[in-house]
Every structure is written in structure tokens, then in C-alpha cells.
C-alpha atoms as an extended CHARMM CRD file, in Angstrom:
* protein
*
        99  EXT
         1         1  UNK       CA           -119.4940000000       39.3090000000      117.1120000000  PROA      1               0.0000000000
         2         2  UNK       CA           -120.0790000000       41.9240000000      119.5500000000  PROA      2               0.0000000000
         3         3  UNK       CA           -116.4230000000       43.3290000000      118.8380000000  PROA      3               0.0000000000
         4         4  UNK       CA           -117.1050000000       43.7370000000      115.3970000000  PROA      4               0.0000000000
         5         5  UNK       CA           -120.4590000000       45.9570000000      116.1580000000  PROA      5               0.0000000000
         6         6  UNK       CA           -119.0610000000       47.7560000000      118.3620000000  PROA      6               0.0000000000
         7         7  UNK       CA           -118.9560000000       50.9610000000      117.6140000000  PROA      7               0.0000000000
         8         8  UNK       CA           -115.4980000000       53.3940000000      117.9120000000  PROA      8               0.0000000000
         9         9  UNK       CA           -115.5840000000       56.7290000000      117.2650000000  PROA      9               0.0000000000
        10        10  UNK       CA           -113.1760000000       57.8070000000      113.8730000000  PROA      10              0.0000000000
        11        11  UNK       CA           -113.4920000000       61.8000000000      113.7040000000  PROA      11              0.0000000000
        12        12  UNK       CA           -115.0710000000       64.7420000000      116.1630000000  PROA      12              0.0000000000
        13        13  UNK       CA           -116.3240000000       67.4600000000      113.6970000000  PROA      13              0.0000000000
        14        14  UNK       CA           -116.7380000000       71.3340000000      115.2710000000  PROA      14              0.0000000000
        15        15  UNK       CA           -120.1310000000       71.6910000000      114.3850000000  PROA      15              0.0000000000
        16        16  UNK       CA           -123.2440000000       69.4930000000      113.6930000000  PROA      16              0.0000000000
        17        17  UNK       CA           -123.6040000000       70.5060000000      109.5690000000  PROA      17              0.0000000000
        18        18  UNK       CA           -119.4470000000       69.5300000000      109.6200000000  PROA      18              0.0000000000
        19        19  UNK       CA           -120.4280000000       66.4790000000      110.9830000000  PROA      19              0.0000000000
        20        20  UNK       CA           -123.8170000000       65.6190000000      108.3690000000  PROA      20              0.0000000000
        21        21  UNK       CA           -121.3060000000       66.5740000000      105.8960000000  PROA      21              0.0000000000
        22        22  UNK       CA           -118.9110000000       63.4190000000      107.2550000000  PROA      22              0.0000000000
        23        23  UNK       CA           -121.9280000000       61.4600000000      107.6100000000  PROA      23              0.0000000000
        24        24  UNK       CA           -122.7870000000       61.4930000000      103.9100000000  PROA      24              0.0000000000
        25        25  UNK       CA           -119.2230000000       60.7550000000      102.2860000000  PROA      25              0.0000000000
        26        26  UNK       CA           -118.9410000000       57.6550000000      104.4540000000  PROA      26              0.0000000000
        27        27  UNK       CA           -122.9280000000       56.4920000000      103.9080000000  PROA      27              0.0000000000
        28        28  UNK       CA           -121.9160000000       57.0500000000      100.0850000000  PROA      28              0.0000000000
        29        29  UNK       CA           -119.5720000000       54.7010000000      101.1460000000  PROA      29              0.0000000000
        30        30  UNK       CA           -121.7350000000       52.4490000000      102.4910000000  PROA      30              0.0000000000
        31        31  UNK       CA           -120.4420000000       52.6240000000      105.7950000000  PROA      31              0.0000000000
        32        32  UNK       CA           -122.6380000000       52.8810000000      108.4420000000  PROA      32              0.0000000000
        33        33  UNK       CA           -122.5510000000       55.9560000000      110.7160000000  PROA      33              0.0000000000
        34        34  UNK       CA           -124.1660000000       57.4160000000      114.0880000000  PROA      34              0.0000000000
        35        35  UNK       CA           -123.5110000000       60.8030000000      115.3010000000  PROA      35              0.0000000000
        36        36  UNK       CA           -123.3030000000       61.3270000000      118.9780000000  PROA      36              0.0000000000
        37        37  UNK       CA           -123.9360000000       65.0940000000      120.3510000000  PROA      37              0.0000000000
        38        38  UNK       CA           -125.0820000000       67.1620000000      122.7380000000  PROA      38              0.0000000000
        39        39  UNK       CA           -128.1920000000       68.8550000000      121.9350000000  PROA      39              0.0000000000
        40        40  UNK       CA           -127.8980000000       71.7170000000      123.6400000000  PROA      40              0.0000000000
        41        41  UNK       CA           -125.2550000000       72.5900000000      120.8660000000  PROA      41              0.0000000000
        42        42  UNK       CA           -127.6320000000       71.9790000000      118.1650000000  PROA      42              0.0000000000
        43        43  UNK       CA           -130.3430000000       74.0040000000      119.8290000000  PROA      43              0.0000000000
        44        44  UNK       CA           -128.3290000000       76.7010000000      120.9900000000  PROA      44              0.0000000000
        45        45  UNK       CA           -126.2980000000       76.2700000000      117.8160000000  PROA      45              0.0000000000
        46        46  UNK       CA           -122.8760000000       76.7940000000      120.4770000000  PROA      46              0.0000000000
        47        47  UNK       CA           -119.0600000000       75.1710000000      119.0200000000  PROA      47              0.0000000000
        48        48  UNK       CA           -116.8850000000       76.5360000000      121.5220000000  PROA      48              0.0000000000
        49        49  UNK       CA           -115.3010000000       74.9560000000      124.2820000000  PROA      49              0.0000000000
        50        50  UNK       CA           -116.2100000000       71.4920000000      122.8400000000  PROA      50              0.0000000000
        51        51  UNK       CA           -120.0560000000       72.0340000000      123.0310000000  PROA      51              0.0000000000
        52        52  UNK       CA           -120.7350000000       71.9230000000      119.6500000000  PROA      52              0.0000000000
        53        53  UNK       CA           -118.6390000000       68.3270000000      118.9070000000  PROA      53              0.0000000000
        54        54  UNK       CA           -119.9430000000       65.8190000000      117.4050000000  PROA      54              0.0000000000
        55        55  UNK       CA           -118.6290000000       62.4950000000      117.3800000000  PROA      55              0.0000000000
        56        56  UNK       CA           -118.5590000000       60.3130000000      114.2540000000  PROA      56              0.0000000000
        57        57  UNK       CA           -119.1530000000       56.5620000000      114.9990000000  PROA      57              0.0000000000
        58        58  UNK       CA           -118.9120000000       53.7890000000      113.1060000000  PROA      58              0.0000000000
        59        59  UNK       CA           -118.8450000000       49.9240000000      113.6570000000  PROA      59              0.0000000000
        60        60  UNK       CA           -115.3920000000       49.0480000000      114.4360000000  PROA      60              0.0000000000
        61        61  UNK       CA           -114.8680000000       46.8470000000      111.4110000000  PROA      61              0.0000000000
        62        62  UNK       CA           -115.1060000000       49.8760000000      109.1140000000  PROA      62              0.0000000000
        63        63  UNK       CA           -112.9690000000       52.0760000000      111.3170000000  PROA      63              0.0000000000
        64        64  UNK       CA           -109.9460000000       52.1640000000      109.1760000000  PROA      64              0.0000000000
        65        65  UNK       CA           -111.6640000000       52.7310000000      106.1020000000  PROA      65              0.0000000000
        66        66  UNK       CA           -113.8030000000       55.4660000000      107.5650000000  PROA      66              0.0000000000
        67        67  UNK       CA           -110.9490000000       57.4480000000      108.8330000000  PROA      67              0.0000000000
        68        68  UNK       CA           -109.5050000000       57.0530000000      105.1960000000  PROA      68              0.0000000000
        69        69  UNK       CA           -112.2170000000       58.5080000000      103.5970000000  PROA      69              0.0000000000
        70        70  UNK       CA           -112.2890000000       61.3400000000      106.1340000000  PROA      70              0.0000000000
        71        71  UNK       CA           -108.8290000000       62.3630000000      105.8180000000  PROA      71              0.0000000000
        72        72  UNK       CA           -109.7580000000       64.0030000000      102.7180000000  PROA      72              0.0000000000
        73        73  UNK       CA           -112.4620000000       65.9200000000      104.2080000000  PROA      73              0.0000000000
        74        74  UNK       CA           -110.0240000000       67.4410000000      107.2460000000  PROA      74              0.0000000000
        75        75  UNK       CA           -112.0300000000       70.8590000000      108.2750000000  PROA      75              0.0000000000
        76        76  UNK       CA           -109.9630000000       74.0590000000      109.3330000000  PROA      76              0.0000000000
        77        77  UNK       CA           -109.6720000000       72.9940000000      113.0230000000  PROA      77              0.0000000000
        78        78  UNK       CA           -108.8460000000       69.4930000000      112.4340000000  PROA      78              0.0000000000
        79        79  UNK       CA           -104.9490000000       70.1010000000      111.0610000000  PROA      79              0.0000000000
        80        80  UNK       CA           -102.9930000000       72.7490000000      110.8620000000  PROA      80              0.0000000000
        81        81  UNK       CA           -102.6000000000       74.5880000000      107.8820000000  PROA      81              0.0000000000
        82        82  UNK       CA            -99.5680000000       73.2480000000      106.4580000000  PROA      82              0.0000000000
        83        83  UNK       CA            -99.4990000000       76.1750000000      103.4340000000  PROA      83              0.0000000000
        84        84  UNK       CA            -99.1450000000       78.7130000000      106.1230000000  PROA      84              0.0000000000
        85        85  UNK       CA            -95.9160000000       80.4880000000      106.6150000000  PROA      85              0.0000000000
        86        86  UNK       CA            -94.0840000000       79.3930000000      109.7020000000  PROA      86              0.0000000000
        87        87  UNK       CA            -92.7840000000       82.3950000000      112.6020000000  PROA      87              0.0000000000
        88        88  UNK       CA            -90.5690000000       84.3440000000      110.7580000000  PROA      88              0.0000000000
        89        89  UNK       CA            -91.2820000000       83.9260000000      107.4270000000  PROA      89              0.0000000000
        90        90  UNK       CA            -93.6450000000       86.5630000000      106.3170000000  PROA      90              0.0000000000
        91        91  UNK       CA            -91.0930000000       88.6800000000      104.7520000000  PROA      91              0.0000000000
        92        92  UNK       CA            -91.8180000000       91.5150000000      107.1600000000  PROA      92              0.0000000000
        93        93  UNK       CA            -89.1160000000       93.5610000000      107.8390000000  PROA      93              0.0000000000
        94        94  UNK       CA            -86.9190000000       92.4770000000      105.1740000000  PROA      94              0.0000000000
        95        95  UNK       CA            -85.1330000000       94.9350000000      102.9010000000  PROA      95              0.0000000000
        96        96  UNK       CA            -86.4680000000       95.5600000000       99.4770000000  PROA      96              0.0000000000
        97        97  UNK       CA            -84.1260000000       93.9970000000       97.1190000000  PROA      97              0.0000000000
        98        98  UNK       CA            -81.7160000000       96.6370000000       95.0040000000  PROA      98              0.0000000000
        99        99  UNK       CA            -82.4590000000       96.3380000000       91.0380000000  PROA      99              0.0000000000
């Protein structure tokens, strides 16, 4: 029993209003959720240099759905952009095309 409540970490948001924002799709979800931060983030309201993370944790029986339901919330630092144009690709420097 102690597995099961034992709590694993599914997502680190940037940011602690990222991280209320992950906090309320999974509670809609009924899963429950503790977030573990720093306060001196919070209070000093820093993100860089992994100051301002906040850990999402859930018990580890809902892990799997969790990270499910928080794939579709992925911020800007959590993937890369997969729309952006790759090295190269900009179309600078190409010659305009003759009508």
C-alpha cells in the first residue's frame, strides 16, 4: 500500500501560475496533486536557472494518467516547437522566383 501512495513526480512547470494551471486540469480530473517548490521563487517571483520549478506530484497509481492529461497542456519550454522552421529553412537568401 505504501507503493501505491507514494508519490512520483509527472511534470516540472517554469513558473508557479504554470504549475496551478497543471494542478487544476488534473484535480478536474480527480487526480490528486501536490506541488513541491521553493519559496523563494514564489516570493521573489525568480524562473531562471531552475528556481522558479515546480514539481507536479501525484500518487503513483495515477502517474500515467496524469502525464496524459498533461501532454496536452505542454508550455513553451517543455518541447520544442515542432512548427518552427529548422536551420536553413527560412528562405533567406534565396532568389526571388522569375514570373
Amino acid at each position: 500500500m505504501e507503493e501505491e501512495n507514494e508519490l512520483v513526480r509527472v511534470h516540472t512547470a517554469q513558473g508557479w501560475h504554470l504549475a496551478q494551471i497543471y494542478k487544476s486540469k488534473l484535480e478536474a480530473a480527480e487526480i490528486p496533486v501536490l506541488l513541491k517548490y521553493d519559496a523563494v521563487g514564489i516570493v521573489y517571483g525568480i524562473t531562471v536557472d531552475g528556481l522558479g520549478a515546480v514539481d507536479v506530484l501525484v500518487p503513483a497509481r495515477y502517474a500515467d494518467d496524469a502525464r496524459m492529461l498533461l501532454e496536452d497542456l505542454a508550455g513553451p519550454f517543455d518541447e520544442p516547437d515542432e512548427t518552427a522552421p529548422e536551420a536553413g529553412e527560412t528562405g533567406e537568401g534565396k532568389a526571388p522566383e522569375d514570373n
